[in-house]
C-alpha positions in Angstrom: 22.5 -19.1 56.4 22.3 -15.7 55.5 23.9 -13.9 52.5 24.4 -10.3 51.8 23.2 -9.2 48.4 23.5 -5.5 48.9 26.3 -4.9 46.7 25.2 -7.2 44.0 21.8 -5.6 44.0 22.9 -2.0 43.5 25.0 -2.5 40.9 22.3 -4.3 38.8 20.3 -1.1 39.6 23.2 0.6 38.5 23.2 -1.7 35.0 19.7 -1.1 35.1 20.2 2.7 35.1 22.9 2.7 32.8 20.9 0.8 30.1 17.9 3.7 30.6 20.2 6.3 30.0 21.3 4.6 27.0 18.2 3.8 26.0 17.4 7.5 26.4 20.2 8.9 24.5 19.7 6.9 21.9 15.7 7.5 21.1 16.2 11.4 21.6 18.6 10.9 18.9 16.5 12.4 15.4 18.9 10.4 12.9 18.7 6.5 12.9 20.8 4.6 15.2 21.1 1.0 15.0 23.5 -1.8 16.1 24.5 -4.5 14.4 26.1 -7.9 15.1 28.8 -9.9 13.7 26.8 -11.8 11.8 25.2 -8.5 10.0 21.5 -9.1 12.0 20.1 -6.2 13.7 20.1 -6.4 17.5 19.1 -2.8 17.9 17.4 0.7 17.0 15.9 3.3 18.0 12.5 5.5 16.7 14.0 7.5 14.3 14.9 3.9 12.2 11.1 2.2 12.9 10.3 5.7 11.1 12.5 5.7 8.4 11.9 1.9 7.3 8.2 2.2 8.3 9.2 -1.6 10.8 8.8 -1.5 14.4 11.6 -2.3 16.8 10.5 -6.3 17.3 10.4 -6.4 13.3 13.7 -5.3 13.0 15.8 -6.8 15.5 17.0 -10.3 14.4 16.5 -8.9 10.8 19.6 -8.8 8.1 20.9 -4.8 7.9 21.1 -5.2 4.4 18.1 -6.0 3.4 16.3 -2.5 4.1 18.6 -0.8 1.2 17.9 -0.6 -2.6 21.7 -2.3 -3.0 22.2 -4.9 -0.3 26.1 -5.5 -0.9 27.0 -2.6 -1.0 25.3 -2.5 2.3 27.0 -5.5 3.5 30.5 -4.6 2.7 29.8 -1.1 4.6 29.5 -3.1 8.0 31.6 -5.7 7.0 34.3 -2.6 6.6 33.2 -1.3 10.3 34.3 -4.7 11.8 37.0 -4.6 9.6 38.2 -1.4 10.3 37.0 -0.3 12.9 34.9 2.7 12.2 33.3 3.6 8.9 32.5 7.5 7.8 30.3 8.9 5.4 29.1 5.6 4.0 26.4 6.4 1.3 23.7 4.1 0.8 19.6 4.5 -0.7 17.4 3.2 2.3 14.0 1.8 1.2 10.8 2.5 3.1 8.7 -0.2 3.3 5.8 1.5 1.1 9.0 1.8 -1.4 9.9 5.2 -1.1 13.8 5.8 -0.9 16.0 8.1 0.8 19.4 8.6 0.6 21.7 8.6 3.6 25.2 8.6 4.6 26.4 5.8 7.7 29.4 6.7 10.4 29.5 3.7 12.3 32.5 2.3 15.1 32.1 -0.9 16.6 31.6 -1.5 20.5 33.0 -3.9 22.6 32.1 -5.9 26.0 33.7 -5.7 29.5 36.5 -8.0 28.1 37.1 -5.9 25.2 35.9 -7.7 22.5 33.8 -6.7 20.0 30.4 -7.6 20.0 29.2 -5.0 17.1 28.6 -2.3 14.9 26.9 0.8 16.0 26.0 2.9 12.7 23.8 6.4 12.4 22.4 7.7 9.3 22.2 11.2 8.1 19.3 11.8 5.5 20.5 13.3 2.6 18.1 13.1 0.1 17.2 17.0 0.4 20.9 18.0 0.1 21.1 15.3 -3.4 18.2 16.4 -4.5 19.6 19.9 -4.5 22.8 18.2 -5.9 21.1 17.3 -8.8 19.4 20.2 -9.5 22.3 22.9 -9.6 23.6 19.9 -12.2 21.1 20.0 -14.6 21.1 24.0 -13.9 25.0 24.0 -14.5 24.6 22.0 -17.7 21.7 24.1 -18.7 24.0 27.1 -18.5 26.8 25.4 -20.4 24.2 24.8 -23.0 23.0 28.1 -23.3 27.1 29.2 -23.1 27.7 27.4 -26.4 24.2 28.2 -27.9 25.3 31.8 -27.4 28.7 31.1 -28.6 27.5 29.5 -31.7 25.7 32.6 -32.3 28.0 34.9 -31.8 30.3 32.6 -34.0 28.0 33.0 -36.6 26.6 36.7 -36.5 31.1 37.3 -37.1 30.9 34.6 -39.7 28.0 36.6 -41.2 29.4 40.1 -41.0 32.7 38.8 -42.5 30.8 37.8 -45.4 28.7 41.0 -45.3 31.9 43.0 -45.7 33.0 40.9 -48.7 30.1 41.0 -50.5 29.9 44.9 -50.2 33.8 44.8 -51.7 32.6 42.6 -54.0 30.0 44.3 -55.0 31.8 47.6 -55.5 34.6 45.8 -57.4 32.1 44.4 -60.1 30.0 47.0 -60.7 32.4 49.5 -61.8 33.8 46.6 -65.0 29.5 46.2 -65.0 28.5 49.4 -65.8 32.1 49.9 -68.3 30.6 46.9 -70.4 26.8 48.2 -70.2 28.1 51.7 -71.5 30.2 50.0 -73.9 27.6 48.1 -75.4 25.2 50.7 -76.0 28.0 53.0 -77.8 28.9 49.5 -79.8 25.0 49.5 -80.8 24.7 53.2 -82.1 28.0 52.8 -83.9 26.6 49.6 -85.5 23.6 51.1 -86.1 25.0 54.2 -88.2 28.0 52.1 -90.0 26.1 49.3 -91.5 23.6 49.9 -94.5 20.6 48.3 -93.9 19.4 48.1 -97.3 23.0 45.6 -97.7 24.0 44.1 -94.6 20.5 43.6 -92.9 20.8 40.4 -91.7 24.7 40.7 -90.2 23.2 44.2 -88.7 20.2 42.4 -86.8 22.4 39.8 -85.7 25.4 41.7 -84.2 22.4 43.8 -82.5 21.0 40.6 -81.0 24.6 39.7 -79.4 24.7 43.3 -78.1 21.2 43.3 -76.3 22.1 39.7 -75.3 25.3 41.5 -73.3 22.8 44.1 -72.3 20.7 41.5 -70.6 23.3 39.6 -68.9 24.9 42.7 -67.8 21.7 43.6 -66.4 21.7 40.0 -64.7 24.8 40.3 -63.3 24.1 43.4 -61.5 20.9 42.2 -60.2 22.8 39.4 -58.5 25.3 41.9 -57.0 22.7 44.1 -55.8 20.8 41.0 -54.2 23.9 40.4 -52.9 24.7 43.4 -51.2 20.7 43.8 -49.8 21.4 40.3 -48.0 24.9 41.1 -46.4 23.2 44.7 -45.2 21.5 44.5 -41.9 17.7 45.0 -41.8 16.5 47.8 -39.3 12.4 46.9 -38.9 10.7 49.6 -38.1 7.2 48.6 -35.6 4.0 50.6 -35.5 0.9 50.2 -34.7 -1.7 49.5 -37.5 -5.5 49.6 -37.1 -7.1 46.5 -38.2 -10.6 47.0 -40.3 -13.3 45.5 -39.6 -14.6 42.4 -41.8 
């Protein structure tokens, strides 16, 4: 009895070319591709995934997807939303290397189904990231630098207004008192002469050196008072430094 195979023989040598050029499409593939059953263990990948996790295919395959990322649920409920949903976009996770390094990728995944139409699992790619985050991170801290120096400025500016206003008042100050100063320090010399030629010395000594040691005590304090303004005004006034070269002698 004799039966014919033909048929049935090319089209498992049409399976068996239709798995190569899977095959092929999926290791000339530079992100990592990897499919994943219901039960979340790996059943496939390609090279781009043995190099990424630093496994080889036959020590991945029957592994748990979620074990080869710094936060396994997270992981988990990724696939678990592919099966749920469907398809899965942009899913950021940290993969681990196996030496510990990390990188940070982002997972589009759709499931797949069998000749029935059923699906049988999960087929996710990763896009590295960690360059672009990195970069992320950096214009961040950059950004917040900037803001920093923003309000350091600010403050500065804040304060150099803060410092003129008071400059202004002390100069208005400063002009207001020492016109009533120098009325009271003329004052009190005219007082002294006049005291000086009214009372007898030879009769009132002792009430003359007295009312002569109040005046030169208002003297004083006058003097004092104008100090303080002129301090005053020196601090409020800008300084202008002037630079030049000096020649240093020798020890």
């Amino acid at each position: 009895m004799i039966i014919d195979i033909t048929e049935r023989k090319r089209a498992e040598e049409a399976l068996l070319r239709a798995n190569a050029y899977n095959r092929s499409l999926i290791e000339v593939s530079l992100d990592p591709l990897v499919t994943i059953g219901p039960d979340g263990k790996i059943t496939d990948v390609n090279a781009a995934t043995e190099a990424v996790t630093g496994y080889m295919r036959d020590q991945l395959i029957g592994t748990d997807f979620s074990d080869y990322f710094t936060d396994p649920e997270k992981a988990r409920a990724g696939y678990e939303q592919g099966f749920r949903d469907g398809k899965v976009f942009d899913y950021a996770l940290d993969l681990r290397h196996r030496d510990g390094q990390v990188k940070s990728v982002l997972y589009n995944a759709a499931v797949y189904r069998d000749e029935v139409g059923q699906v049988i699992g999960v087929f996710a790619a990763a896009r590295d990231v960690t360059e672009g985050k990195l970069a992320e991170e950096q214009l961040k801290r950059y950004s917040e630098r900037l803001e920093d120096l923003v309000e350091e400025r600010t403050r500065q500016l804040r304060d150099a207004e803060r410092l003129a206003a008071i400059g202004e008042t002390a100069v208005m100050i400063g002009h207001d008192l020492r016109d009533p100063l120098q009325v009271i320090v003329n004052t009190t010399y005219l007082a002294r002469l006049k005291v000086d030629s009214l009372i007898q010395p030879e009769e009132t000594d002792s009430t003359k050196q007295e009312l002569f040691k109040d005046l030169i005590t208002i003297e004083e304090q006058s003097d004092y008072m104008n100090k303080i303004v002129s301090d005053l005004q020196d601090y409020s006034r800008p300084l202008s430094p002037e630079m030049m070269d000096v020649a240093l002698l020798p020890f």
